[in-house]
C-alpha positions in Angstrom: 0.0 0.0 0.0 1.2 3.4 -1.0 2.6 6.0 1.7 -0.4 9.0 2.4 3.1 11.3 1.2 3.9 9.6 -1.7 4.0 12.9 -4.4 5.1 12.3 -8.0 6.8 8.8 -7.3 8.8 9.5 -4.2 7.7 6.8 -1.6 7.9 7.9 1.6 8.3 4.9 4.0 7.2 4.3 7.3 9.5 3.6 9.8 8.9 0.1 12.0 8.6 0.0 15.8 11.0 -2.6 15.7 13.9 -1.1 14.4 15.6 2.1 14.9 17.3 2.3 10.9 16.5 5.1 8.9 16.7 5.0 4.8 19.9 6.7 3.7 19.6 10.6 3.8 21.7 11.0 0.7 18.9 9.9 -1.8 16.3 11.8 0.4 14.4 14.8 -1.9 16.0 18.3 -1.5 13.2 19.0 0.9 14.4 16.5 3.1 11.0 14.2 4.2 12.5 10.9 3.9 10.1 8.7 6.8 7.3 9.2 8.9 6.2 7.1 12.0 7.9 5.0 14.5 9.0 7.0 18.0 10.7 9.0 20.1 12.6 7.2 22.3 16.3 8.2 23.2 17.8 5.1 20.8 15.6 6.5 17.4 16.6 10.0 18.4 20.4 9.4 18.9 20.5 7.1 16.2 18.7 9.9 13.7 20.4 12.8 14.6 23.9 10.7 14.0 22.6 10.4 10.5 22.0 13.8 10.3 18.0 13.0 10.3 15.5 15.1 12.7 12.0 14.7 13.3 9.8 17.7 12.4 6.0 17.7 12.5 2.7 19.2 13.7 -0.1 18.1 16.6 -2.4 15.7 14.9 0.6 14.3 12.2 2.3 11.2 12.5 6.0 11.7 13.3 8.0 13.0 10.4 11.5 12.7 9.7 14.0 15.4 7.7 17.2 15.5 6.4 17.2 19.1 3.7 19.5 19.8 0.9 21.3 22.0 1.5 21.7 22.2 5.7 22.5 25.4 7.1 25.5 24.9 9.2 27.4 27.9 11.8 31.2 27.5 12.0 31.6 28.6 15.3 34.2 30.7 14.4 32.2 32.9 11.7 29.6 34.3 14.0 28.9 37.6 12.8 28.6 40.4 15.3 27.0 43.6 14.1 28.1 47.2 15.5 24.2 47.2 17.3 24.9 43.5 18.6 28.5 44.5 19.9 27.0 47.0 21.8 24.4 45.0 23.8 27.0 42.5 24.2 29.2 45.3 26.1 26.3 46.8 28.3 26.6 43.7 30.4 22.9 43.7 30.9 22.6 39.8 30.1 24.0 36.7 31.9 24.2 33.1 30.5 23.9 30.0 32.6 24.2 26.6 30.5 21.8 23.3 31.7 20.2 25.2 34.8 16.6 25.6 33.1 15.9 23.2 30.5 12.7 22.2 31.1 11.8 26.0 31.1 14.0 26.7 27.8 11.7 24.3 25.8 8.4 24.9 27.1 9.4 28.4 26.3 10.4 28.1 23.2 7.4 26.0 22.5 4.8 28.9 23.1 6.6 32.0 22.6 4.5 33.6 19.8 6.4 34.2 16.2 5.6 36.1 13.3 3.6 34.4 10.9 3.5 30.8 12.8 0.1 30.2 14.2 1.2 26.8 16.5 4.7 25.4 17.6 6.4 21.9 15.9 7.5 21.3 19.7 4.3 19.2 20.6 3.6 17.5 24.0 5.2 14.9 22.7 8.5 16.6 21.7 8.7 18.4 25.0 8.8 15.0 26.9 10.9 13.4 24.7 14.1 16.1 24.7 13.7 16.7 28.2 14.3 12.9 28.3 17.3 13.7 26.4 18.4 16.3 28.6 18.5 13.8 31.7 20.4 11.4 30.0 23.1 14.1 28.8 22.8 14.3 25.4 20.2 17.2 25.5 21.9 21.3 26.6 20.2 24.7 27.1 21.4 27.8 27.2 20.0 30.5 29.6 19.6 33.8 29.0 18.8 36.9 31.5 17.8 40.4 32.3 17.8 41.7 36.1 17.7 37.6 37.1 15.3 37.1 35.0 14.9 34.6 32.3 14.6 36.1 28.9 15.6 33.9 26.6 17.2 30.7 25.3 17.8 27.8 23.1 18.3 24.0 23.7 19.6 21.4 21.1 21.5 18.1 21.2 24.9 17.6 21.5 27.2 14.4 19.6 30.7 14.1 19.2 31.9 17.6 18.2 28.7 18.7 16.2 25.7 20.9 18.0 22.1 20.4 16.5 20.3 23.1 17.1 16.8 23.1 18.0 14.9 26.0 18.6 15.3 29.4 20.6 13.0 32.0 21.8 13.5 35.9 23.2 10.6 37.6 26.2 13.4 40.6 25.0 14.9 41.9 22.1 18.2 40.5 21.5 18.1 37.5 24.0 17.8 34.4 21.8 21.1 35.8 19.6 23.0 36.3 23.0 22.1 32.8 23.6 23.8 31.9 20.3 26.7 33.8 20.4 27.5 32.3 24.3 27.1 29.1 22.2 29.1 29.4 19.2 32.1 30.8 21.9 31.6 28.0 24.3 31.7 25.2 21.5 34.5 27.2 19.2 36.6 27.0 22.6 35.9 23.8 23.2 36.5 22.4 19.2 33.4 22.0 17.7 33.1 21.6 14.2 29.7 23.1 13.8 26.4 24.1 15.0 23.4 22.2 13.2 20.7 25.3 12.2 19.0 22.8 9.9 16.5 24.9 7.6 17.9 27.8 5.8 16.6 31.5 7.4 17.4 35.2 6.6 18.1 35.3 10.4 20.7 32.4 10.6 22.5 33.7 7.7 22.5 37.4 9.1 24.5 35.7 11.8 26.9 34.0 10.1 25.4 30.9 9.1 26.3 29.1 5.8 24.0 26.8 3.3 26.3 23.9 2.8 25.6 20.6 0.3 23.9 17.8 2.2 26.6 15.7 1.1 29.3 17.9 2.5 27.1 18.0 5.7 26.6 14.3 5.9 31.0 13.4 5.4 31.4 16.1 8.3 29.2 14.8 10.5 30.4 11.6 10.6 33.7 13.0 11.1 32.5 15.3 14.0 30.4 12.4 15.7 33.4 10.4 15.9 35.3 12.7 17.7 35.2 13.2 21.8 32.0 14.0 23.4 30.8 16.5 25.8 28.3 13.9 27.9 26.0 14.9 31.0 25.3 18.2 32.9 26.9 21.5 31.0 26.3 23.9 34.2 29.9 24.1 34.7 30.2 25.7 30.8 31.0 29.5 31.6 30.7 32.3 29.1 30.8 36.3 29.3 31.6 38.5 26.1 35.6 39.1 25.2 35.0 42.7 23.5 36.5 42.4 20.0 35.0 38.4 19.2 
């Protein structure tokens, strides 16, 4: 029986609740759907984001899995900070704390209104299964505040030397792209070979992210995920702004 996303002779397969292998992301479409179904458990997750696979879908929708042409990918040393960003970062009116909030960072970032999105991917569902993640140690936030308050954030997942980023959200201006920037320094200090942004957006690029062939992605990855890991609790990461980086 044919897939309900089969479109011009690309099958779409489910995925079996017996097995945890994904089809090879290499002959996915350029928009990346390449399976739907199965779960969310720890071992799919792990084992998609290793193949450079995430799940991405709506409330109501079975579970869909992604892998785009091209990726958009941050270098951690090509952040791009702008004369008006430089200047926030030297007010010193934000602090960053890494792994203190998670639970907070996600449910955040899950309702935080955005222009021209009516409801959030980051489903019940979602929100359960990352902060999973997060216990285990494969899941990291970052913290953002104002007056010791939280005002912003991000959370993704970490393998090897590669960051996937997930989502971010600001209560502020400015406060998810502080979050970012403590990131990319952090994880350029520390030797990572990129941060995952997945989907292409004016605001990624504006901060320094590139659009790289999925091919290119997919040979770095598994380079990067080979490579030693930063496992469990992050709280000890540290980060405040060197003027002139």
């Amino acid at each position: 029986m044919a897939s309900m996303f089969e479109e011009d002779n690309y099958f779409i397969p489910p995925l079996s609740k017996y097995s945890t292998e994904f089809p090879d992301p290499r002959s996915a479409s350029d928009e990346g759907l390449l399976a739907y179904g199965g779960d969310l458990s720890t071992h799919r997750l792990i084992s998609a984001y290793k193949k450079g696979i995430f799940p991405w879908y709506s409330e109501g929708d079975p579970i869909l899995w992604w892998s785009p042409n091209p990726r958009l990918l941050l270098y951690p040393n090509k952040f791009k900070v702008r004369k008006s960003f430089r200047r926030v970062l030297r007010s010193g009116k934000f602090t960053v704390t890494f792994d203190e909030r998670f639970s907070e960072v996600i449910r955040y970032c899950a309702t935080v209104s955005r222009e021209g999105q009516n409801s959030s991917w980051i489903v019940s569902e979602m929100i359960e299964a990352y902060i999973r993640l997060h216990e285990e140690g494969f899941a990291h936030s970052v913290e953002v505040y104002r007056e010791g308050e939280l005002v912003g954030g991000l959370y993704g997942i970490a393998l090897g030397k590669a960051f996937f980023g997930e989502s971010m959200f600001s209560l502020v201006p400015d406060a998810s792209k502080v979050a970012f920037k403590a990131l990319s320094d952090v994880l350029g200090r520390r030797g990572y070979d990129f941060i995952d942004c997945q989907m292409k957006t004016d605001h990624m690029i504006g901060l320094g992210a590139e659009a790289v062939e999925r091919s290119l992605f997919l040979d770095a990855l598994e380079e990067a995920i080979e490579k030693p890991m930063d496992f469990g609790s992050w709280q000890h990461f540290k980060w405040e702004y060197e003027d002139g980086k």
